[in-house]
MDTraj code that builds the backbone (N, CA, C; nanometers):
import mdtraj as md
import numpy as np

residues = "UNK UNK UNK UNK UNK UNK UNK UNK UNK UNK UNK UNK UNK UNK UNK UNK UNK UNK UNK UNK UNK UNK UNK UNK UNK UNK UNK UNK UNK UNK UNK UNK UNK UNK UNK UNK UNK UNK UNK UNK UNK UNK UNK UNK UNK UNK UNK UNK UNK UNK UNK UNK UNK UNK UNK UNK UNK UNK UNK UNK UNK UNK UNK UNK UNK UNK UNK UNK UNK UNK UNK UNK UNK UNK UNK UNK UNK UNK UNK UNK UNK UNK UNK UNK UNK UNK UNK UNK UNK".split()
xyz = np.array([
    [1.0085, -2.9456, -0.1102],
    [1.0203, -2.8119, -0.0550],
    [0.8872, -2.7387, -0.0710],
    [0.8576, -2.6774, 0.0328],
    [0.7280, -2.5831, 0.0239],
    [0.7301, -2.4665, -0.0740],
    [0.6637, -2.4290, -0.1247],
    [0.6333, -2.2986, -0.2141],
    [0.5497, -2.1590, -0.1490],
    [0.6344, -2.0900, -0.1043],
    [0.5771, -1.9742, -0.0820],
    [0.5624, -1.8741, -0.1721],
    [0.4205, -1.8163, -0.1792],
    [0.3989, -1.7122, -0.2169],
    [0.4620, -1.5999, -0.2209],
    [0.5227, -1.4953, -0.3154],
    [0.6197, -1.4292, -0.3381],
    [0.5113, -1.2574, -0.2883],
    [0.3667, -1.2705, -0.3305],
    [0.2948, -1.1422, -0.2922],
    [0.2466, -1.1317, -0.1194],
    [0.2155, -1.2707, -0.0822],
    [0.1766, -1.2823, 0.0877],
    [0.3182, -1.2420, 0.1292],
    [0.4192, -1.2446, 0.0455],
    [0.5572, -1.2441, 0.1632],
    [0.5900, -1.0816, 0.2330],
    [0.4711, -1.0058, 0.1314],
    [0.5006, -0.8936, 0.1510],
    [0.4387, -0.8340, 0.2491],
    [0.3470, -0.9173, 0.3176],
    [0.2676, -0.8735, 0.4628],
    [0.3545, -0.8494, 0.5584],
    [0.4930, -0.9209, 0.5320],
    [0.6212, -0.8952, 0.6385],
    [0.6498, -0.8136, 0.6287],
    [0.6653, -0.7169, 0.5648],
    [0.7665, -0.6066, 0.5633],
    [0.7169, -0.5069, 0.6711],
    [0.8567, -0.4774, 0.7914],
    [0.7089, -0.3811, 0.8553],
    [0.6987, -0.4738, 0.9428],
    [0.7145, -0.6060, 1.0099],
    [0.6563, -0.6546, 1.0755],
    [0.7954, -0.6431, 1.2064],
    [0.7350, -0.6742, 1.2850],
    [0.7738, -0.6758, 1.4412],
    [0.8578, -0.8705, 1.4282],
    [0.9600, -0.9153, 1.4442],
    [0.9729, -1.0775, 1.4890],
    [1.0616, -1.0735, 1.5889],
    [1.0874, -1.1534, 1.6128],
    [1.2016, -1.2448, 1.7076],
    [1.2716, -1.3260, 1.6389],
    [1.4074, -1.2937, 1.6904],
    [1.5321, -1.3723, 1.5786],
    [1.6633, -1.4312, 1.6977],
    [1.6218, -1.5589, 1.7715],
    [1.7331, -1.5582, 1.8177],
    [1.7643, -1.4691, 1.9779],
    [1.6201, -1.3982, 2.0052],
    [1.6002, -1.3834, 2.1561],
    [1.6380, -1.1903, 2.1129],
    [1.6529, -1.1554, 1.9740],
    [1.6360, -1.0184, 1.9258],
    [1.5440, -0.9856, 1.8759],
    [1.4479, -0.8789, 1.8992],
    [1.3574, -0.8139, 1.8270],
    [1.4317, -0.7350, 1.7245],
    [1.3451, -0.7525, 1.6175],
    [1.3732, -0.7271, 1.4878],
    [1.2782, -0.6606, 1.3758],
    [1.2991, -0.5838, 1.3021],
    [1.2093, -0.5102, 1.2109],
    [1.2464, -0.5992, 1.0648],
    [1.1159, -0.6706, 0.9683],
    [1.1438, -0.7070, 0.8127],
    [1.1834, -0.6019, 0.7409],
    [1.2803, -0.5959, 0.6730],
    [1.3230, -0.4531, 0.6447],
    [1.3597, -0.4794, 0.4796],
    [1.3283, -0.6324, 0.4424],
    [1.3468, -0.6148, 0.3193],
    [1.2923, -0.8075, 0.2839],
    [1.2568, -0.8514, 0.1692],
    [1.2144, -1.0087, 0.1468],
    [1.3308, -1.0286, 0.0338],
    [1.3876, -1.1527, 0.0600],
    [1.4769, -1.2117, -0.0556],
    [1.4161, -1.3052, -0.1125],
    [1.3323, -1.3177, -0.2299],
    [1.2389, -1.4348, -0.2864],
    [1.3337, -1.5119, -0.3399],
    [1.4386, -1.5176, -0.4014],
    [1.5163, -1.6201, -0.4419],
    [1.5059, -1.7140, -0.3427],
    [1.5942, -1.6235, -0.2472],
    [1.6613, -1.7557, -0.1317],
    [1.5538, -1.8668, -0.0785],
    [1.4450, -1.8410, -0.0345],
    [1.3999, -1.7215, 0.0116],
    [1.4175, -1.6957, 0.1967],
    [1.4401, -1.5601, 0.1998],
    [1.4811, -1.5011, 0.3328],
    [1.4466, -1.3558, 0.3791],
    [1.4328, -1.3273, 0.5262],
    [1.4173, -1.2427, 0.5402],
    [1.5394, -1.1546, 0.5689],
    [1.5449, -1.0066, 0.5903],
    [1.6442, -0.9258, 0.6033],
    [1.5897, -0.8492, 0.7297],
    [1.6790, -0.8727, 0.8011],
    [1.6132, -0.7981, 0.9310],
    [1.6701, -0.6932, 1.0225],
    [1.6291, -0.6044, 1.0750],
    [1.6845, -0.5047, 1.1516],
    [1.6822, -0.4827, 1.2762],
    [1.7705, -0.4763, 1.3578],
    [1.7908, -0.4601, 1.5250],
    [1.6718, -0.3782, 1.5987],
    [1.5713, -0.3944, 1.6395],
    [1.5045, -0.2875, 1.7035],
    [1.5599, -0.2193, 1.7919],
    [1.6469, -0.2290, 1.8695],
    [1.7057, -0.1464, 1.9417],
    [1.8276, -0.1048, 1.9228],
    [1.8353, -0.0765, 1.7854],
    [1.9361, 0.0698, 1.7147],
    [2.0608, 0.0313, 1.7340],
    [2.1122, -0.1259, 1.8029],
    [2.2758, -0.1668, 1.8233],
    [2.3414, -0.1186, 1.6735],
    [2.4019, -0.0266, 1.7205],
    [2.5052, -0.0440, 1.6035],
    [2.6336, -0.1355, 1.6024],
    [2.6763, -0.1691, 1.4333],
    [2.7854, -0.1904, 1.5041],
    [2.8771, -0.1613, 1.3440],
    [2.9998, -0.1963, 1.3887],
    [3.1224, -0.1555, 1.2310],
    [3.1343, -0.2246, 1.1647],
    [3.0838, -0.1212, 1.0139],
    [3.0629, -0.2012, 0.9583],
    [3.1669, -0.1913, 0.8156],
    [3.2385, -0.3156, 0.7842],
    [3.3299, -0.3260, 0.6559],
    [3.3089, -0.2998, 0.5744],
    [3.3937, -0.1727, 0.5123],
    [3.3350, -0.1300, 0.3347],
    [3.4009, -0.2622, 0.2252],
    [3.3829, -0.2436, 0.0829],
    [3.3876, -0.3295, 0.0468],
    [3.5129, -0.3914, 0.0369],
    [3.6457, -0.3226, 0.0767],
    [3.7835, -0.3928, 0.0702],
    [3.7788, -0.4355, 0.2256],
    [3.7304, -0.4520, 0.3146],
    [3.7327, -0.5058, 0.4279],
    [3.7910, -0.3975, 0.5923],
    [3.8140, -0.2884, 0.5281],
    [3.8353, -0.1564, 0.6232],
    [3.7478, -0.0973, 0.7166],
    [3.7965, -0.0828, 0.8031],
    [3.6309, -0.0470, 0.9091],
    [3.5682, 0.0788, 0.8448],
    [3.4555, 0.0933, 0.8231],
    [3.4017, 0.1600, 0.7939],
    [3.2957, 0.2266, 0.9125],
    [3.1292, 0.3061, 0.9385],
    [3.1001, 0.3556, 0.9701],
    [3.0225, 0.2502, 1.0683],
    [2.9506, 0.3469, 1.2038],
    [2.8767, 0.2092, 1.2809],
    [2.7400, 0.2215, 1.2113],
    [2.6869, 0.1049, 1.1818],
    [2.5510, 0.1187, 1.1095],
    [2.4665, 0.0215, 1.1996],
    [2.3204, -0.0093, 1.1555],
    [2.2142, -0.0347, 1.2400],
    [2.2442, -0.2111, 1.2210],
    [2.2385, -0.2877, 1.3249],
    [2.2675, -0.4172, 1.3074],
    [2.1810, -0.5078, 1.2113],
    [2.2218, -0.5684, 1.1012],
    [2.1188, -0.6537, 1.0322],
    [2.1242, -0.7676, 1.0499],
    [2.0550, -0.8871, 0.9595],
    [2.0476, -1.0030, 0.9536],
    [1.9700, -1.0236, 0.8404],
    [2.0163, -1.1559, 0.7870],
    [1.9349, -1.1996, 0.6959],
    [1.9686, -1.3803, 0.7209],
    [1.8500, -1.4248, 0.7249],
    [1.7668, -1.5064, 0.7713],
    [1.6639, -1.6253, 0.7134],
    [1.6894, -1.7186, 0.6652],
    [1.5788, -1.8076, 0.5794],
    [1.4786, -1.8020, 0.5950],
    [1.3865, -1.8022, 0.5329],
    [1.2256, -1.8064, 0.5928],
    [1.1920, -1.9974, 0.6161],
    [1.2553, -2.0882, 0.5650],
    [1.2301, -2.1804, 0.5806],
    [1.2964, -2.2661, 0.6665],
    [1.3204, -2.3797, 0.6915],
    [1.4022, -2.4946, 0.7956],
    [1.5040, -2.5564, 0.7059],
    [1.6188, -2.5840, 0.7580],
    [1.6910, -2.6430, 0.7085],
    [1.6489, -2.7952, 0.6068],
    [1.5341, -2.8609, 0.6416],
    [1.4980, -2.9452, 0.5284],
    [1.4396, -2.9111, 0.4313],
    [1.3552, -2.7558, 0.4277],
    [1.3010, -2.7063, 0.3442],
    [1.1387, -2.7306, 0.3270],
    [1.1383, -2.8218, 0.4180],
    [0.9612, -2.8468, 0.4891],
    [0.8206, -2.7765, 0.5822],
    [0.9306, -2.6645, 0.6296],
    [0.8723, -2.6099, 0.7637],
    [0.9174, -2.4682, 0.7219],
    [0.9018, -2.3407, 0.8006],
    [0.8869, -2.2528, 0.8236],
    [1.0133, -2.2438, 0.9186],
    [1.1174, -2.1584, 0.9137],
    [1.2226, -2.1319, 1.0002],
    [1.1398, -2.1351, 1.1866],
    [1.1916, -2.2311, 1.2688],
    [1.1980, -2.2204, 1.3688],
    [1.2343, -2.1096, 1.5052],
    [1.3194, -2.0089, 1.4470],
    [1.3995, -1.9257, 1.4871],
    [1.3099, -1.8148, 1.5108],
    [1.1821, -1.7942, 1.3916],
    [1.1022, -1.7350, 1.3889],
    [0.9547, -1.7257, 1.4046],
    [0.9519, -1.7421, 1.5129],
    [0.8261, -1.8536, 1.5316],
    [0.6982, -1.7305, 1.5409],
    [0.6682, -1.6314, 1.4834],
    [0.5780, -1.4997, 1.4784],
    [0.5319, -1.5114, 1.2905],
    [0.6041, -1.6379, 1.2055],
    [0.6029, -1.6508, 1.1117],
    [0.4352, -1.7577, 1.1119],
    [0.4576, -1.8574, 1.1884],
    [0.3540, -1.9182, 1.2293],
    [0.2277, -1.8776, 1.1715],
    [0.1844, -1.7425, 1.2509],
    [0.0243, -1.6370, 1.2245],
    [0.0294, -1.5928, 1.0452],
    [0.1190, -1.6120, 0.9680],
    [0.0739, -1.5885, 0.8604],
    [0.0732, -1.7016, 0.7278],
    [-0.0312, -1.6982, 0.6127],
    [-0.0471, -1.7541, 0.5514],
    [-0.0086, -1.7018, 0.4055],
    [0.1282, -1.8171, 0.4058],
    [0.2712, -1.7582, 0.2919],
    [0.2769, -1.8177, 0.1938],
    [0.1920, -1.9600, 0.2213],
    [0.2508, -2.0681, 0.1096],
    [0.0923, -2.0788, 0.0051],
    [0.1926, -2.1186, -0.1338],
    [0.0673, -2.1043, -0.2032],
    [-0.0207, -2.2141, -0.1952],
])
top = md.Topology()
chain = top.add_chain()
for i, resn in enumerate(residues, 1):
    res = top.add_residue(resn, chain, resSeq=i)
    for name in ("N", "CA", "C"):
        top.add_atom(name, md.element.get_by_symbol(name[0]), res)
traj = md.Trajectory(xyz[None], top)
């Protein structure tokens, strides 16, 4: 598995990607996983479940997202704006 840098990851935040044919804002880095957390650029809301499972309020659509490939070799495919930066140590 590749090793990414936990301080380069933070050049994302803030960044503009493509997720799946959605533009998207980094709106937060999960270094465990590691993954990104991402936000709808165009404000879709939608309903969202409080924590017993009740509809709750419409909020801004998220995602969260691997930064890597399912073998753990590559750089998530999905996100291919990941490419232009240099993450791994």
């Amino acid at each position: 598995m590749l090793h990414l840098d936990p301080e380069r990851l933070k050049v994302l935040l803030g960044q503009t990607v493509t997720y799946q044919g959605l533009s998207c804002w980094v709106i937060d880095i999960l270094v465990d996983e590691p993954a990104l957390v991402l936000r709808d650029c165009d404000d879709r809301r939608i309903l969202q479940a409080n924590q017993y499972g009740d509809a709750g309020d419409h909020q801004p659509r998220t995602l969260t997202v691997a930064l890597l490939n399912t073998r753990g070799d590559g750089l998530n495919p999905d996100l291919p704006e990941l490419a232009a930066f240099d993450l791994f140590v």
